[in-house]
PAVEXKOL-749333 format. One line per 4 residues: number of its first residue (from 1); their letters; for each residue x, y, z of N, C-alpha, C. Coordinates in Angstrom, 2 decimals. Example, Ala and Ser with C-alpha at 12.3 -4.5 7.8 and 13.67 -1.06 7.14 Angstrom:
// residues 2
1) AS) 13.19/-5.69/7.80/12.30/-4.50/7.80/13.20/-3.30/7.80; 12.85/-2.25/7.08/13.67/-1.06/7.14/12.90/0.03/7.87
This chain:
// residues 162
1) XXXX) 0.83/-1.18/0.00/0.00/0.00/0.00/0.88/1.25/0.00; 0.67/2.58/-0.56/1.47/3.41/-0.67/0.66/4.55/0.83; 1.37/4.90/1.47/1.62/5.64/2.25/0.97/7.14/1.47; 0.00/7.43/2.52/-0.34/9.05/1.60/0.32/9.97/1.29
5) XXXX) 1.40/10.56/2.01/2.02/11.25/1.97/3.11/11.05/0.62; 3.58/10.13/0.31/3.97/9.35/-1.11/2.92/9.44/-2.08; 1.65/9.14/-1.76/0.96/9.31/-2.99/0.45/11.40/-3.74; 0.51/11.78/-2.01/0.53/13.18/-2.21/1.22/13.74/-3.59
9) XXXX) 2.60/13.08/-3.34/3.30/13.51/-4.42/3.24/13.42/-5.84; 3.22/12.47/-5.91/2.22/11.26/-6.93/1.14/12.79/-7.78; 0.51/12.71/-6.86/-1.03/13.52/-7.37/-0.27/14.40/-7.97; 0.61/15.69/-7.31/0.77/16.90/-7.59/1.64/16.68/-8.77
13) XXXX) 2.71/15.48/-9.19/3.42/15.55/-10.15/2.95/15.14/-11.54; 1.47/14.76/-11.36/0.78/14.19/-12.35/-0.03/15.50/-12.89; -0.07/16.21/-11.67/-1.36/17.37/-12.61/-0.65/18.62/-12.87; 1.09/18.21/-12.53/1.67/19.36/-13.22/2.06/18.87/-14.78
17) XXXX) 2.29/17.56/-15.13/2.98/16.84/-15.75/1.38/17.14/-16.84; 0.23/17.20/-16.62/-0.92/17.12/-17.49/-0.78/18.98/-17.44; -0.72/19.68/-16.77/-1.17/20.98/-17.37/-0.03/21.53/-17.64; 1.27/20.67/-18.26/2.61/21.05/-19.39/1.98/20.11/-20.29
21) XXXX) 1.39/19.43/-20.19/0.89/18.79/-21.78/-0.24/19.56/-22.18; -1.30/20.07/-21.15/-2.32/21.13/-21.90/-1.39/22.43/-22.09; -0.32/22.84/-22.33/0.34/23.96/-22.31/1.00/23.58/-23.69; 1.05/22.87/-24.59/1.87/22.33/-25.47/1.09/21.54/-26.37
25) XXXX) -0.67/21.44/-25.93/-1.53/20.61/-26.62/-1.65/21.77/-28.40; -1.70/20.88/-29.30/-2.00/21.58/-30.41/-4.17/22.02/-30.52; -3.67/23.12/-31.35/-5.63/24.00/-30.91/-5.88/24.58/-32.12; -7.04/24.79/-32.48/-7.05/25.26/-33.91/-6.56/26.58/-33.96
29) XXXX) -6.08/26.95/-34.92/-5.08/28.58/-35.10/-6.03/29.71/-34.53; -7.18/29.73/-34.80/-8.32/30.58/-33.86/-8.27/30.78/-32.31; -7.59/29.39/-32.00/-8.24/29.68/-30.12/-6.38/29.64/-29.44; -5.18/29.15/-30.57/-4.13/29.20/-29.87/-3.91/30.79/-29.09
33) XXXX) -4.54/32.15/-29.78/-4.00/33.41/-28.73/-4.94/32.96/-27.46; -5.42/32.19/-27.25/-6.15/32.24/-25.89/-5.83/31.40/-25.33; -4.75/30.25/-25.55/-3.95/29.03/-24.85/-4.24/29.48/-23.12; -5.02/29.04/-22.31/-4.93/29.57/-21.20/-3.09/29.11/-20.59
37) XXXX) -3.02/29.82/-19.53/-1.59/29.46/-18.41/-1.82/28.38/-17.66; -2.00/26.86/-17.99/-2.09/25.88/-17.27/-1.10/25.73/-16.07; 0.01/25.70/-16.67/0.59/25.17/-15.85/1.36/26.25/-14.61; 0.96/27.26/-14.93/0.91/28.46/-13.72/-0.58/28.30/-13.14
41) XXXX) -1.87/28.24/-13.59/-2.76/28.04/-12.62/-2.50/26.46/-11.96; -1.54/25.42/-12.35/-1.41/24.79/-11.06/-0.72/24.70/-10.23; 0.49/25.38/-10.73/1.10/25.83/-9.50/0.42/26.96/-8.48; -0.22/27.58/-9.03/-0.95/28.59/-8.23/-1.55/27.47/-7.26
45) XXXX) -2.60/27.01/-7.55/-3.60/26.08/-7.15/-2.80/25.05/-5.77; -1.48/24.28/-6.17/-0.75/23.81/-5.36/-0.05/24.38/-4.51; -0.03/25.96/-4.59/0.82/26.68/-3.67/0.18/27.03/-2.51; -1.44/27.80/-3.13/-2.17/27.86/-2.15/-2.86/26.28/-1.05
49) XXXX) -2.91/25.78/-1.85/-3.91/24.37/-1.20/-2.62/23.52/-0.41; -1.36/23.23/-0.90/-0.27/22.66/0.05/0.69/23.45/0.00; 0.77/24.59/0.97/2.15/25.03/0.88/3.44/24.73/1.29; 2.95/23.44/2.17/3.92/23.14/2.54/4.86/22.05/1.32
53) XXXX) 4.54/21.66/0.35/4.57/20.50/-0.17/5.16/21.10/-1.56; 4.39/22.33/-1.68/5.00/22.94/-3.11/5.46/24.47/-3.12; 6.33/24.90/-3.35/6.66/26.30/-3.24/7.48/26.88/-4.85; 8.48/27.29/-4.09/9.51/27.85/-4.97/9.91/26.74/-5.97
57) XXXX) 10.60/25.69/-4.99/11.42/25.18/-6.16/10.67/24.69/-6.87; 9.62/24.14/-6.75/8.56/23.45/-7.83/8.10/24.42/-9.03; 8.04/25.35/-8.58/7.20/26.13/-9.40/8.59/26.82/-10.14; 9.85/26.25/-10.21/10.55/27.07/-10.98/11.01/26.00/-11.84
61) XXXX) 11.29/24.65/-11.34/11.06/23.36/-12.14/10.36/23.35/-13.27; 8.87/23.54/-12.50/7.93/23.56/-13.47/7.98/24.60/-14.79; 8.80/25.70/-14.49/8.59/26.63/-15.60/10.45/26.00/-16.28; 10.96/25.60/-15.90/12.14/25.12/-17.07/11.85/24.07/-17.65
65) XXXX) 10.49/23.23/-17.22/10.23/22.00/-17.75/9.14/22.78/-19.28; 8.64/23.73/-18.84/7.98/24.63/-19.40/8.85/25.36/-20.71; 9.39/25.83/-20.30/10.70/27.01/-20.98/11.28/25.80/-22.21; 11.40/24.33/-21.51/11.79/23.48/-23.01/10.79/22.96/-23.65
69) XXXX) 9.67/22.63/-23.22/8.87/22.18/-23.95/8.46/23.26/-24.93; 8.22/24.50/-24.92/7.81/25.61/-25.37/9.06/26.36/-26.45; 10.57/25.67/-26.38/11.49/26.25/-26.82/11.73/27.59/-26.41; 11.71/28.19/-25.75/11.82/29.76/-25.38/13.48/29.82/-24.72
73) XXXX) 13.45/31.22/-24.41/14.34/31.37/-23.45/14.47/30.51/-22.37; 15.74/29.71/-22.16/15.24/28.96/-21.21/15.97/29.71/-19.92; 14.85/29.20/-18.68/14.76/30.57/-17.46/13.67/31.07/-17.41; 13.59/31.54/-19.17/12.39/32.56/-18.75/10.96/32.33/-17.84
77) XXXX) 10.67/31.21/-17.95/9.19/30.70/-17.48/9.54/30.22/-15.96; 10.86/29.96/-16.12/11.70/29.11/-14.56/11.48/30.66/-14.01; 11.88/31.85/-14.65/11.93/33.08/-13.63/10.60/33.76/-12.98; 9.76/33.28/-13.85/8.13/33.59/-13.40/7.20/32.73/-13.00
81) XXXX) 7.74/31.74/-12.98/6.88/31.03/-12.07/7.04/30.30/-10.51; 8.78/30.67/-10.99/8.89/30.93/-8.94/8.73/32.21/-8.68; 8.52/33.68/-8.76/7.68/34.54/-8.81/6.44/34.56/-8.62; 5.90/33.81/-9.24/4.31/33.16/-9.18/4.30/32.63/-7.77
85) XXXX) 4.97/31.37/-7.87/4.89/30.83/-6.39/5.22/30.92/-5.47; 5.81/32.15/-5.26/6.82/33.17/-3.94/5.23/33.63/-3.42; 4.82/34.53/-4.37/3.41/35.27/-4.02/2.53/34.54/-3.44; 2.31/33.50/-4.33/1.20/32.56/-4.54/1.08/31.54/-3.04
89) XXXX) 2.53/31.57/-2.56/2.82/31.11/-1.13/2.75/31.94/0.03; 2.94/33.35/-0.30/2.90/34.49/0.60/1.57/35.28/1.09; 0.82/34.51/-0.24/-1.12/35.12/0.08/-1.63/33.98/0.00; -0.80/32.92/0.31/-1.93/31.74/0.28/-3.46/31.56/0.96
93) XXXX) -2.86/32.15/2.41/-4.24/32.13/3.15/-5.30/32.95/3.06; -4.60/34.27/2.48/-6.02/34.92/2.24/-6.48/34.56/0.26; -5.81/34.49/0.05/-6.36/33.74/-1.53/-7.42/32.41/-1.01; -7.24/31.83/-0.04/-7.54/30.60/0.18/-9.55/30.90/0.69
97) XXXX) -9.90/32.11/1.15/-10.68/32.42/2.20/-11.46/33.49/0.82; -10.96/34.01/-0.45/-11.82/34.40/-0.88/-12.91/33.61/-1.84; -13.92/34.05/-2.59/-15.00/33.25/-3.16/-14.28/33.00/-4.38; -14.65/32.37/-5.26/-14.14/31.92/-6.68/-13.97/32.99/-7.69
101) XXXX) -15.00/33.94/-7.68/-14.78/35.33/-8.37/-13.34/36.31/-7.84; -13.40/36.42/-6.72/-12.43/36.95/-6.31/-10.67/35.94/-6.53; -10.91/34.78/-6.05/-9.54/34.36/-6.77/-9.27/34.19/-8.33; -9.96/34.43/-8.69/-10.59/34.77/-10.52/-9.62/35.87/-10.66
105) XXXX) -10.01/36.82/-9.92/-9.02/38.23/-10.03/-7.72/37.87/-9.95; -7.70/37.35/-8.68/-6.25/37.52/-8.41/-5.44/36.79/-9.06; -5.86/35.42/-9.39/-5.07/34.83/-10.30/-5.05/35.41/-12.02; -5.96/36.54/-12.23/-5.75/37.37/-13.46/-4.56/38.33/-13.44
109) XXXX) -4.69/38.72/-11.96/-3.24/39.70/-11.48/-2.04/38.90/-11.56; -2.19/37.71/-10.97/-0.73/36.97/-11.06/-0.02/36.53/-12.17; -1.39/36.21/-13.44/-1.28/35.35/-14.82/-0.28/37.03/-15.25; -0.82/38.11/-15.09/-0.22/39.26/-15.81/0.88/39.55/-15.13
113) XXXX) 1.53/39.57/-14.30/2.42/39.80/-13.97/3.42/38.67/-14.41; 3.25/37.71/-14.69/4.35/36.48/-15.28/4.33/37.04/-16.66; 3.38/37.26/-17.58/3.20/38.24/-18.18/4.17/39.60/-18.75; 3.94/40.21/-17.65/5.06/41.57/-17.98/6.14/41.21/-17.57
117) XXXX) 6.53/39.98/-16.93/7.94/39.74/-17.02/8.31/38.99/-18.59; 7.44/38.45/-18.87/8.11/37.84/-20.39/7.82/38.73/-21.34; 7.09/40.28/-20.98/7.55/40.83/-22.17/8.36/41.62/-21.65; 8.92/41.79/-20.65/10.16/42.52/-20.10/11.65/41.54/-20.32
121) XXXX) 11.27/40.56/-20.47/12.45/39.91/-20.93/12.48/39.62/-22.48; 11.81/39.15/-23.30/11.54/39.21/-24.48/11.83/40.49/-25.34; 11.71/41.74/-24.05/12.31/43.50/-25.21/13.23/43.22/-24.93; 14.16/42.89/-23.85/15.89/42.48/-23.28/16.16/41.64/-24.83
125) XXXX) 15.43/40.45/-25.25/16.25/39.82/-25.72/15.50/40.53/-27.64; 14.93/41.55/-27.81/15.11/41.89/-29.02/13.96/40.83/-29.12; 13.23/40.27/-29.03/11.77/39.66/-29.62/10.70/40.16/-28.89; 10.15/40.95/-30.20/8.83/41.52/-29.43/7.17/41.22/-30.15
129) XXXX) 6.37/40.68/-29.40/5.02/40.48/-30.04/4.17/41.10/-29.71; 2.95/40.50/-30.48/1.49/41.62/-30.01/1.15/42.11/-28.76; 0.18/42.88/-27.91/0.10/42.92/-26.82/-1.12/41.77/-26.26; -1.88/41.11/-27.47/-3.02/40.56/-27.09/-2.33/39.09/-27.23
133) XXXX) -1.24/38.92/-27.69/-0.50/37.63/-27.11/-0.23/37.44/-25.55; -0.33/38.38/-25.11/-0.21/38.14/-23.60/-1.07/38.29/-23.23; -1.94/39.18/-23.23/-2.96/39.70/-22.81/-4.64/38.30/-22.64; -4.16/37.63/-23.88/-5.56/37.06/-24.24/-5.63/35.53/-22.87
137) XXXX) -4.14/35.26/-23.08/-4.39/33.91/-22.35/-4.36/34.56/-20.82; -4.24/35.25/-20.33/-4.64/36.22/-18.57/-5.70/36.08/-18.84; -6.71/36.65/-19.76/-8.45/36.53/-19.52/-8.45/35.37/-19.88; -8.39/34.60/-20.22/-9.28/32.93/-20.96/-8.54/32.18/-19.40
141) XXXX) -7.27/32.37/-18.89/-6.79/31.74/-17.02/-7.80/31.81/-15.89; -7.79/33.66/-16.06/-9.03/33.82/-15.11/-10.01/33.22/-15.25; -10.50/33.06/-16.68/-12.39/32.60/-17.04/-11.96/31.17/-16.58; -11.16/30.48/-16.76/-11.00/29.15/-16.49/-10.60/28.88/-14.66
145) XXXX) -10.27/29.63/-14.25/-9.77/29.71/-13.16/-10.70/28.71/-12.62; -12.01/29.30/-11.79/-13.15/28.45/-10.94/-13.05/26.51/-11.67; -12.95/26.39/-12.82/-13.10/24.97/-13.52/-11.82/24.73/-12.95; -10.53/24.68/-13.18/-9.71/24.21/-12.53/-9.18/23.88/-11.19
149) XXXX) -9.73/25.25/-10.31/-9.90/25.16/-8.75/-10.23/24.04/-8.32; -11.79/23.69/-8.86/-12.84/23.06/-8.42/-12.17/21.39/-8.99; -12.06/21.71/-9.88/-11.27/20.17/-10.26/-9.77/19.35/-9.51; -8.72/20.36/-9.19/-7.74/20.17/-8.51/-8.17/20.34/-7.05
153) XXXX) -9.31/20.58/-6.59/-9.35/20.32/-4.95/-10.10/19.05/-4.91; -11.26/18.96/-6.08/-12.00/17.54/-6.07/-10.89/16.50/-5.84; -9.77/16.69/-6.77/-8.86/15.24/-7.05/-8.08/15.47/-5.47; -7.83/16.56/-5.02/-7.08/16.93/-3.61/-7.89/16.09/-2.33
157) XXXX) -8.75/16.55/-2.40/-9.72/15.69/-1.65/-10.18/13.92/-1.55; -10.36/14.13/-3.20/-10.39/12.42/-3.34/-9.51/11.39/-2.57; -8.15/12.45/-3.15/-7.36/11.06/-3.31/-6.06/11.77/-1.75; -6.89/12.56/-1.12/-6.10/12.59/0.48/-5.13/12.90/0.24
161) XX) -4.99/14.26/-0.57/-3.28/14.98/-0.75/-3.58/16.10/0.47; -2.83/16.49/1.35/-1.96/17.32/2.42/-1.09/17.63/2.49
């Protein structure tokens, strides 16, 4: 039998490991500017719900596992999404205590700020794109936000991650 605390891990490395494959899934050319930030809303999601279990280094893992799958700068996604999860660990409790609309927001504030760091690094490195390339997948994160919450605490719950 696996010990929960072993399977804890289990869970969280599976639904980061699925929202870098929805981050990399192919979409028809219409809906790719709206690719939501998967795999920053689960680190969000894991920062607040176990902080003890996921923080920094995960969430900077997660963005170099990110940064190659995506070919980019690599760093770049490693630099904003332990950023992400510095915050995301530092307001956990009151992120944790607001209603679904309200962490809607905030995780729209956080999606943009990873955001203006990749187009603050992207003018550094001389590649510059639209503004609704960034812009679009922050609103389609937020709108998705509540569906993912609700799904990553269901499986949190199910399957006795702490």
């Amino acid at each position: 039998m696996i010990h929960p605390g072993h399977r804890g891990g289990i869970v969280v490395f599976a639904t980061i490991v699925c929202a870098l494959a929805l981050s990399i899934m192919p979409m028809p050319d219409a809906l790719v500017a709206w690719r939501p930030e998967w795999a920053t809303m689960t680190v969000i999601y894991w920062c607040m719900a176990t902080p003890l279990r996921v923080g920094v280094a995960i969430s900077w893992i997660t963005g170099l596992m990110l940064d190659a799958l995506r070919s980019g700068l690599l760093g770049q996604q490693a630099l904003a999404l332990a950023l992400i999860g510095f915050i995301a660990l530092k307001l956990h409790r009151r992120i944790r205590v607001f209603p679904l609309w309200q962490q809607s927001g905030t995780v729209f504030i956080l999606i943009m700020l990873q955001q203006f760091l990749q187009i603050w690094i992207d003018g550094f490195s001389g590649h510059t794109e639209p503004m609704s390339r960034y812009l679009l997948p922050t609103i389609s994160s937020a709108l998705l936000w509540p569906v993912v919450f609700t799904t990553l605490r269901y499986l949190r719950r199910r399957l006795h991650v702490h």
